[in-house]
N, C-alpha and C positions, 0 to 999 in steps of 0.2 A: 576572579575568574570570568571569561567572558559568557553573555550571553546567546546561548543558540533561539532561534526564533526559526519557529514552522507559520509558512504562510498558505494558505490552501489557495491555488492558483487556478483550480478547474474542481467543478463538483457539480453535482444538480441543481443546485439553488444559490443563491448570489446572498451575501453581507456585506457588501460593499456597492455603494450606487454606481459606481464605473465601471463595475465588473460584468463581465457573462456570465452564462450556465452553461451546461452542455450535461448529458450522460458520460460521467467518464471522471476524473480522479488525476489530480497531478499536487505535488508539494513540493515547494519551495523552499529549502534549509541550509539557514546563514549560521555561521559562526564567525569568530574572529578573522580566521582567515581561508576558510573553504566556504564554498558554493555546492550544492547537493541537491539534483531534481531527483524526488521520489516521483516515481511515472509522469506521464505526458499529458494524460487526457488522451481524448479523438482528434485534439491537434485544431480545430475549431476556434479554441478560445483560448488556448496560452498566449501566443502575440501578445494578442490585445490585453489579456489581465497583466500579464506581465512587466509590459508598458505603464498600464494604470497605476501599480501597485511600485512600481519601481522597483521591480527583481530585474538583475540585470540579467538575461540568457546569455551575453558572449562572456560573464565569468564564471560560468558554471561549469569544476572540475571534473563530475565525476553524474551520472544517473545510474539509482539502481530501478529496475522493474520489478512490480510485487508479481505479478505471471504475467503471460502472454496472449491478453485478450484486448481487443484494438481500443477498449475503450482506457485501457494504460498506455498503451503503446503506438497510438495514431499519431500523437503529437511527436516522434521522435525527428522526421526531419528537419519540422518546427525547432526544435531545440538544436538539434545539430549541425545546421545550417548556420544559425545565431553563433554560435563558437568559434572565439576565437584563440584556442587550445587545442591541442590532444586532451580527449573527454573518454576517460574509463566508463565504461556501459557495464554494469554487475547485473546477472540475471539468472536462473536457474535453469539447464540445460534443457532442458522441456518446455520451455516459455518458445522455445524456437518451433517444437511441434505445428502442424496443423491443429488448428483447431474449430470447433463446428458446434452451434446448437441447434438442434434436429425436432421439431414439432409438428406433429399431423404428416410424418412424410416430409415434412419440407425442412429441405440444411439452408441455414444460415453459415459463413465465415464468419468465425469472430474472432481468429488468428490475428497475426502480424498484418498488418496491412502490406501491402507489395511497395510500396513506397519505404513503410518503415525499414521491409528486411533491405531494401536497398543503400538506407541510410546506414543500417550498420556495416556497409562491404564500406564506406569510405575510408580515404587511409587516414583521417585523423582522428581514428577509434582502434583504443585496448580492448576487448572483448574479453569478460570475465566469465564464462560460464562455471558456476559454482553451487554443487550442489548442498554444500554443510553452510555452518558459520561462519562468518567471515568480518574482520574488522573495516570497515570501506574507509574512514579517518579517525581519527585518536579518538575511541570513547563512541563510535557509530560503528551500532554492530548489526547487519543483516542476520535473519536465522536459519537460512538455507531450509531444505524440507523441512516440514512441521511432523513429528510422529503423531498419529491421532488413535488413542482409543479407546473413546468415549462413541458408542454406537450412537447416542442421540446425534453428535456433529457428523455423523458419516455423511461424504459429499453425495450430495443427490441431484437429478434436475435434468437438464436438457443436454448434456454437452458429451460431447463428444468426439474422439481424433479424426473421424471419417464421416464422409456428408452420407453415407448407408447407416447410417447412427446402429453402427453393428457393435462397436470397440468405445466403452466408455472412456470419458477424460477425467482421468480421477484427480488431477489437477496440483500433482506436486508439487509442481512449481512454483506454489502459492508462498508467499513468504513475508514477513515483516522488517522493519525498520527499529531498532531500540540504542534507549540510551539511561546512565544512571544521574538522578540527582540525588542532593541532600534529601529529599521529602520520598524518594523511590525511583523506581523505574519508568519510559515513560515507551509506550508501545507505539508503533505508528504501522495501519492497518491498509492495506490497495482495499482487497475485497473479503479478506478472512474466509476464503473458500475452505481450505485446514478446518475451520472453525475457529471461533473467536475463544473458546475457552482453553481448546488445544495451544493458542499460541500462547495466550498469559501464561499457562502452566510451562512451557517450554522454555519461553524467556523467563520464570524464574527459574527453573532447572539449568540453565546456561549461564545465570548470574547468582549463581550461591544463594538462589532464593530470597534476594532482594524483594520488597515488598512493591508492589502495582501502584503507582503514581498515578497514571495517566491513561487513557487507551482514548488513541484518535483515528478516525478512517472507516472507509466500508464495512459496515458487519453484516453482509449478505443475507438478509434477516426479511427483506422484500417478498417471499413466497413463504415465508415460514407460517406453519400453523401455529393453531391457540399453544399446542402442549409446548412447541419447540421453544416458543415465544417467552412460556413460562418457565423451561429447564434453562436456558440461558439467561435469563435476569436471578433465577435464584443462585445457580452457580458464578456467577458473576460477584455477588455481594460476597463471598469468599474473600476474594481480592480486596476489598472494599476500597476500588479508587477513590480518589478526591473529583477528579477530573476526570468527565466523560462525553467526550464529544462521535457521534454519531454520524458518520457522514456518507454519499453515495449508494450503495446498493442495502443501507440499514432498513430504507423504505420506511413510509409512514407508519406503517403498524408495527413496524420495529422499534422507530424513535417512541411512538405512542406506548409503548411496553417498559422500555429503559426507564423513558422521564416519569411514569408509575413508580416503578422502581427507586429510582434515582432523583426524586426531585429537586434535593438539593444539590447535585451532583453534576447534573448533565446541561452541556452547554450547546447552541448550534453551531452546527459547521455553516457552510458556503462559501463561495468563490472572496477571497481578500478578507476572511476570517486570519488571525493571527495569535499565535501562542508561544510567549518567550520561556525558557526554561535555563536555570543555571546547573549546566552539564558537570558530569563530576567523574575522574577516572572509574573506568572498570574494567575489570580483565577476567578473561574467561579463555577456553581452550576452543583455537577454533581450529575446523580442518582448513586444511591446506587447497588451492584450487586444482579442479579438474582440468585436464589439460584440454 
């Protein structure tokens, strides 16, 4: 069976001497015969790691978005420019929203950039808004809204659909990336705004309760207090992955909490980090897309 390889193409800190940083999250996933960017980044440093690392951007079939905050979603014309394809875009209807982080009075946009929603009017883009599961290629399965509830993961913080930060952005759109191997399941995370525990318990609810292999990607864990810090490392070992890589919005007191946790366990991310995995059928019931 072939091997799928996840390359981290954009993150906050670099593993790779050729590579950039940037704030912002983009992945790169080969298989035998598909190409797969999980988000973009700010668009900043895909080119160039890209280049570096030898992902090729004009054979990339298909991008899914984990939500719709520009630091997933900046790199898209970056990417869609590179193609030399019709490229299916999967993303949950809400990633399309405004969206804003509101402090002391003052909004920030941290929406779509204007260029990206531009990038998706072109014609050589399928638009997938989908709000459930969804198979994106044989054995990758997005998980469309995450149920959440567990009051400790309830989404908190600054965000919100309007710059009057009247109307919170509870952030459904947040979503994952999974897949099964022989050793378990393997999770791949944008920013795990759902919460990181909500998605492992969902993607095993979606996968007949397959056991947790792997969880790689943002665990939004950057503002979290001592307790939060604590409820998610002990709920976490539930799971007991093998493999636990920590990346973008986990923040140092986050990584510093896991790797307590996890010392054997947990690995770094950064830009030109790579991780091959031998993919193995799965099937599960997904919904059908929203039109």
């Amino acid at each position: 069976m072939s091997t799928l390889q996840i390359t981290i193409l954009a993150d906050n800190h670099v593993a790779h001497r050729q590579t950039l940083a940037e704030h912002g999250l983009a992945c790169f996933i080969t298989t035998g015969k598909h190409r797969i960017l999980f988000d973009t980044g700010q668009g900043q440093v895909l080119a160039h790691n890209a280049q570096a690392l030898n992902c090729d951007l004009s054979q990339v079939d298909a991008i899914v978005l984990s939500h719709g905050h520009y630091d997933h979603t900046g790199g898209l014309p970056v990417a869609l420019a590179a193609a030399s394809k019709t490229i299916d875009v999967y993303l949950h209807p809400a990633a399309l929203e405004s969206k804003y982080s509101v402090t002391a009075g003052q909004a920030r946009d941290i929406g779509l950039p204007p260029a990206a929603r531009a990038a998706l009017q072109q014609p050589n883009i399928r638009l997938h808004p989908t709000s459930g599961p969804l198979e994106i290629i044989p054995g990758l399965f997005q998980t469309g809204e995450i149920p959440r509830p567990h009051p400790e993961e309830t989404a908190t913080g600054t965000f919100y659909l309007d710059a009057n930060g009247k109307t919170p952005d509870p952030l459904w759109d947040d979503q994952a990336l999974f897949f099964d191997t022989p050793a378990g399941l393997v999770v791949l995370l944008g920013c795990a705004h759902a919460g990181v525990i909500h998605t492992l318990e969902y993607v095993r609810q979606l996968a007949d309760q397959r056991p947790i292999h792997a969880v790689i990607g943002g665990m939004h864990l950057s503002r979290a207090n001592t307790a939060k810090l604590a409820w998610v490392a002990e709920q976490l070992q539930r799971f007991r992955p093998q493999l636990l890589v920590p990346a973008h919005c986990t923040g140092a007191r986050g990584i510093a909490a896991l790797w307590n946790a996890f010392p054997d366990t947990l690995r770094p991310a950064g830009t030109g980090a790579t991780f091959p995995f031998t993919p193995q059928p799965l099937s599960l019931t997904t919904e059908k897309e929203t039109p």
